[in-house]
ChimeraX commands (.cxc) that place a marker at each C-alpha (Angstrom):
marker #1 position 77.55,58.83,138.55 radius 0.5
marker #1 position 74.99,55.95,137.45 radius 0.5
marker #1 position 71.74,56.28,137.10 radius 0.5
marker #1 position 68.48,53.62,136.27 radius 0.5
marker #1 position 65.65,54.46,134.61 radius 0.5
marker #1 position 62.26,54.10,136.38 radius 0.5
marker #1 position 58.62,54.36,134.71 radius 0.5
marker #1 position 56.52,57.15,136.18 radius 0.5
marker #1 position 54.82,56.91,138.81 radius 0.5
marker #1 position 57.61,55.17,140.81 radius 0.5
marker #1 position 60.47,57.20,140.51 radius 0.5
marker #1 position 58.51,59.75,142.41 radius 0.5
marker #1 position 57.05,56.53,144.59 radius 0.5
marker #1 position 61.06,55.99,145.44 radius 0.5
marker #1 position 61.77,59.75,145.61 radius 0.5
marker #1 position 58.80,59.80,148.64 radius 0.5
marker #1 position 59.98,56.87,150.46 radius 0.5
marker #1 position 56.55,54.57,148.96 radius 0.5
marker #1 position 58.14,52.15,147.11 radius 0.5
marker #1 position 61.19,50.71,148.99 radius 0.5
marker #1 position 61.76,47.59,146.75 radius 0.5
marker #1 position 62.80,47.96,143.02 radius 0.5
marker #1 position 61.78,44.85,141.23 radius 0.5
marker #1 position 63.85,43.50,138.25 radius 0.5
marker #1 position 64.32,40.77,136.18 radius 0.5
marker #1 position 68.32,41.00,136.55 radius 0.5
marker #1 position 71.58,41.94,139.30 radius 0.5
marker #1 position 74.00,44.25,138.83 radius 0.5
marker #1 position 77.83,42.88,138.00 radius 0.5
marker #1 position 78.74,44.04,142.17 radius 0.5
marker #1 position 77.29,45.45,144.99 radius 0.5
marker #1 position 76.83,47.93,147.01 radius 0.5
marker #1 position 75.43,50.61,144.27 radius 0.5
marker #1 position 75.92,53.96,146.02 radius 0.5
marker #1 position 74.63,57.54,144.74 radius 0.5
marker #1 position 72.58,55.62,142.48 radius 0.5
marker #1 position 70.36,58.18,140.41 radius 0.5
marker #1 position 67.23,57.50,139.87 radius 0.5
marker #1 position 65.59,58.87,136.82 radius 0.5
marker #1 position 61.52,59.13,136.11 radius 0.5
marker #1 position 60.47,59.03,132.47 radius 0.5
marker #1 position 57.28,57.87,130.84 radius 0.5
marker #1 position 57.89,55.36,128.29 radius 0.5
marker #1 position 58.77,52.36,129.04 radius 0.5
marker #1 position 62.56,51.31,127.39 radius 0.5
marker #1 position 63.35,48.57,125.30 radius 0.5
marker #1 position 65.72,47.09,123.05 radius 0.5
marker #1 position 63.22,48.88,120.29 radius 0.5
marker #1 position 62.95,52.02,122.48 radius 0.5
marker #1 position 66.44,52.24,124.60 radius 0.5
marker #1 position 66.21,55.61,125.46 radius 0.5
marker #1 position 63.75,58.57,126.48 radius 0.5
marker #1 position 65.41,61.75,126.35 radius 0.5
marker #1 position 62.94,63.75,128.73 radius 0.5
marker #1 position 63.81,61.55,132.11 radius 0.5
marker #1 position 63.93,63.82,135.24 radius 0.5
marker #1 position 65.85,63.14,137.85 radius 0.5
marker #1 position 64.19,62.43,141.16 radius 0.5
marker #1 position 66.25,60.93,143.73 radius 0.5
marker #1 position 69.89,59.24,144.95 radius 0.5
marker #1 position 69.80,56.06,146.42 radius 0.5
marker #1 position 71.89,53.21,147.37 radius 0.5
marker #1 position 71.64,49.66,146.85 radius 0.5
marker #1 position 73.59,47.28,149.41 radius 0.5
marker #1 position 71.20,44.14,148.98 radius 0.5
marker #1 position 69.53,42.15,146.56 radius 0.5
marker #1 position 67.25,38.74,146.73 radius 0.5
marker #1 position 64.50,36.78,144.90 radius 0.5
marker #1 position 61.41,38.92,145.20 radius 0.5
marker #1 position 59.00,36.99,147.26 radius 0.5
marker #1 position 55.16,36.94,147.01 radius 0.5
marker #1 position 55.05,38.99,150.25 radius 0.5
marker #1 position 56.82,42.05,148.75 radius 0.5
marker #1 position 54.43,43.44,145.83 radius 0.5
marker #1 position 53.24,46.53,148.42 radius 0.5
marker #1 position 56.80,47.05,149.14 radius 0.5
marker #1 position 57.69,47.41,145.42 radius 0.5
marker #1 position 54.39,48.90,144.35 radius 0.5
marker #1 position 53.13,46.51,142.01 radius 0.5
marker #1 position 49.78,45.21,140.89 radius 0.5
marker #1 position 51.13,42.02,141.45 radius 0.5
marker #1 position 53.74,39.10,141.96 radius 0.5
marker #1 position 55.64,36.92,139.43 radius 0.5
marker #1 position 58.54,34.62,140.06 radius 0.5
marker #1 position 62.27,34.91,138.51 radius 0.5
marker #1 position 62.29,38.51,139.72 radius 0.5
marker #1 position 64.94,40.09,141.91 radius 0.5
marker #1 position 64.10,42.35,144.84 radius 0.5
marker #1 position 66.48,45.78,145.19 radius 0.5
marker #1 position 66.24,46.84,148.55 radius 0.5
marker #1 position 66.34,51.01,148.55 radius 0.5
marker #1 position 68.28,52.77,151.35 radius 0.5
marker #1 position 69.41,56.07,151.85 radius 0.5
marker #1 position 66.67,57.86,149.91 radius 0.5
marker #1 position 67.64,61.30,148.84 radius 0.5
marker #1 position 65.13,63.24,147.02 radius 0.5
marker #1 position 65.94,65.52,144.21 radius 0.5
marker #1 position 63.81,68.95,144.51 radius 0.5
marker #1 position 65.04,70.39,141.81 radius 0.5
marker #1 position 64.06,69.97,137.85 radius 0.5
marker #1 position 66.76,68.01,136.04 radius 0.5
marker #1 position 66.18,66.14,133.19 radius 0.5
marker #1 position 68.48,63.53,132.34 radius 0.5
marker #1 position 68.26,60.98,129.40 radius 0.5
marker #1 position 66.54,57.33,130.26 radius 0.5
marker #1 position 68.04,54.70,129.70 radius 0.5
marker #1 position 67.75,50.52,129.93 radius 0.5
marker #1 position 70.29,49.12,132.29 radius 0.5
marker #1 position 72.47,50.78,134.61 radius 0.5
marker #1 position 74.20,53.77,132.68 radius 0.5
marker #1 position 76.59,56.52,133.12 radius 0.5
marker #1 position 75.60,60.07,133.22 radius 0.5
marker #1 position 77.32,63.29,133.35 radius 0.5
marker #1 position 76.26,65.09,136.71 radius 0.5
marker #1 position 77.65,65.91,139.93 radius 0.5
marker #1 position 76.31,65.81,143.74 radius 0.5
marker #1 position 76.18,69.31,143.62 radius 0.5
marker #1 position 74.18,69.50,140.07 radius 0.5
marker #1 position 71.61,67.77,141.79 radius 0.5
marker link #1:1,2 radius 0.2
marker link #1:2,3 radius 0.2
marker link #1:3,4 radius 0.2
marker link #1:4,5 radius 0.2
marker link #1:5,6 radius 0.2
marker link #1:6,7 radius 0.2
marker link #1:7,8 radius 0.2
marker link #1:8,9 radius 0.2
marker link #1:9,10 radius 0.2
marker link #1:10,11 radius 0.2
marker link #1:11,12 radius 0.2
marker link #1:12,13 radius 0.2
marker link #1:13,14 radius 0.2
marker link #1:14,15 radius 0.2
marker link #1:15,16 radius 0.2
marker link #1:16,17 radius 0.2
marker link #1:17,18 radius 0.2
marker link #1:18,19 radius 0.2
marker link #1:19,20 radius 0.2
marker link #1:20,21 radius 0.2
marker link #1:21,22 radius 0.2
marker link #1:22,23 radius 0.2
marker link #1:23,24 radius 0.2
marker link #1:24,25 radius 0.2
marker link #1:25,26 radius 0.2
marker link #1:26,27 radius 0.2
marker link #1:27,28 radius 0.2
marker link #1:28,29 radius 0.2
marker link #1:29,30 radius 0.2
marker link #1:30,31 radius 0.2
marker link #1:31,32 radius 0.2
marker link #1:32,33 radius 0.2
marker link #1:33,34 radius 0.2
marker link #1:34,35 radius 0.2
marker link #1:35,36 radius 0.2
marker link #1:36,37 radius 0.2
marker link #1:37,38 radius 0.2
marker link #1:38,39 radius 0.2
marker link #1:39,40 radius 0.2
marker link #1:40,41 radius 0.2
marker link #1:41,42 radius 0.2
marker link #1:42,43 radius 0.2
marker link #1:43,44 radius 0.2
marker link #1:44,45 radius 0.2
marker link #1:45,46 radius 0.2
marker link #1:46,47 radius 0.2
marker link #1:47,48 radius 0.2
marker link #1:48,49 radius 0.2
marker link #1:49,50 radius 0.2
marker link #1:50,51 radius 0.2
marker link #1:51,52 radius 0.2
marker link #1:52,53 radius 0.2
marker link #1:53,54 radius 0.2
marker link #1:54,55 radius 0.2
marker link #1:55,56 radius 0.2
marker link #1:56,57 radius 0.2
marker link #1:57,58 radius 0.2
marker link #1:58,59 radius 0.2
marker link #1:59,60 radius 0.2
marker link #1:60,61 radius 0.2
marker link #1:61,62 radius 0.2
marker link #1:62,63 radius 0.2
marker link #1:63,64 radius 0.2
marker link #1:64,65 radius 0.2
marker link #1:65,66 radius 0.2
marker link #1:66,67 radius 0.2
marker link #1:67,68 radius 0.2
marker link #1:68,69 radius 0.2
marker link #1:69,70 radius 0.2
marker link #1:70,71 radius 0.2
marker link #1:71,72 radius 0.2
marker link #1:72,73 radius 0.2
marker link #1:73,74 radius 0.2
marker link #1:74,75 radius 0.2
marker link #1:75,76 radius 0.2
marker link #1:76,77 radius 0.2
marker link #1:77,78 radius 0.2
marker link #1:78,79 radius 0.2
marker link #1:79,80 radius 0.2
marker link #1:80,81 radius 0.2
marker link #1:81,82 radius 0.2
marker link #1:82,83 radius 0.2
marker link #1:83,84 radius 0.2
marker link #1:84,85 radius 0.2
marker link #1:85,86 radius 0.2
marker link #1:86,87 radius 0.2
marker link #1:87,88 radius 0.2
marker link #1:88,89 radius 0.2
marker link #1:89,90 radius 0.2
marker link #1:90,91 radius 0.2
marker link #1:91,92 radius 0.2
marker link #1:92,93 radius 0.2
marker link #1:93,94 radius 0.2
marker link #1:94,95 radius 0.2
marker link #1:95,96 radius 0.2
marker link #1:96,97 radius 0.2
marker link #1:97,98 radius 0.2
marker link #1:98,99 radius 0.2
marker link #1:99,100 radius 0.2
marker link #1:100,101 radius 0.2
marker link #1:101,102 radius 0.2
marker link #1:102,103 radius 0.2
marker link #1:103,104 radius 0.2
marker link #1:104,105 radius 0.2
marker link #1:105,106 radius 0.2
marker link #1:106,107 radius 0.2
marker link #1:107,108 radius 0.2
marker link #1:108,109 radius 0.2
marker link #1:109,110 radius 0.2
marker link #1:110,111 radius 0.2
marker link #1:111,112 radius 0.2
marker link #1:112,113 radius 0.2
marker link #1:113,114 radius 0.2
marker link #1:114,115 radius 0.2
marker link #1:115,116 radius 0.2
marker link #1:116,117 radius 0.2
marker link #1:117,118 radius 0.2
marker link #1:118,119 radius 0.2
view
């Protein structure tokens, strides 16, 4: 299954059905994205920092669209505000994850080693 990495609060935001918008600054290679996993961790990744080993898993989703973010969409996506050159990830099919499962963070979309009934 893949998973994306999501700084805290918002994984939990996605997990509750809050944030509906996931706001990056690129597209994945195809879409849809189905049983996406989304995992919360606190540090945010870069090419310094790639990966936080205590994510948690919080939710499945899928991904069927994507399109420029627009001005209008910043309560959508939870943000404290707009930019251009970002792309908007509509969230459907919200599953939340009630139990604890921590799963490595990671940038990117990445592979991880769990099953629908793991989580």
């Amino acid at each position: 299954m893949f998973a994306i990495s999501i700084v805290s609060p918002h994984g939990t935001n996605i997990a509750s059905g809050k944030k509906t918008l996931e706001i990056r600054s690129w597209r994945p290679e195809s879409l849809p994205v189905r049983d996406l996993l989304i995992v919360e961790n606190s540090e945010f990744l870069s090419i310094d920092n790639p990966i936080d080993p205590n994510g948690k898993a919080v939710a499945i989703v899928d991904i069927e669209e994507i399109h420029e973010w627009q001005p209008s969409e910043v309560a959508e996506a939870c943000s404290s505000g707009w930019k251009p050159g970002y792309w908007a990830w509509t969230l459907s099919n919200v599953r939340p994850i009630s139990t604890e499962q921590v799963v490595p963070a990671k940038r990117k979309l990445y592979a991880v080693e769990l099953s629908h009934a793991e989580v």
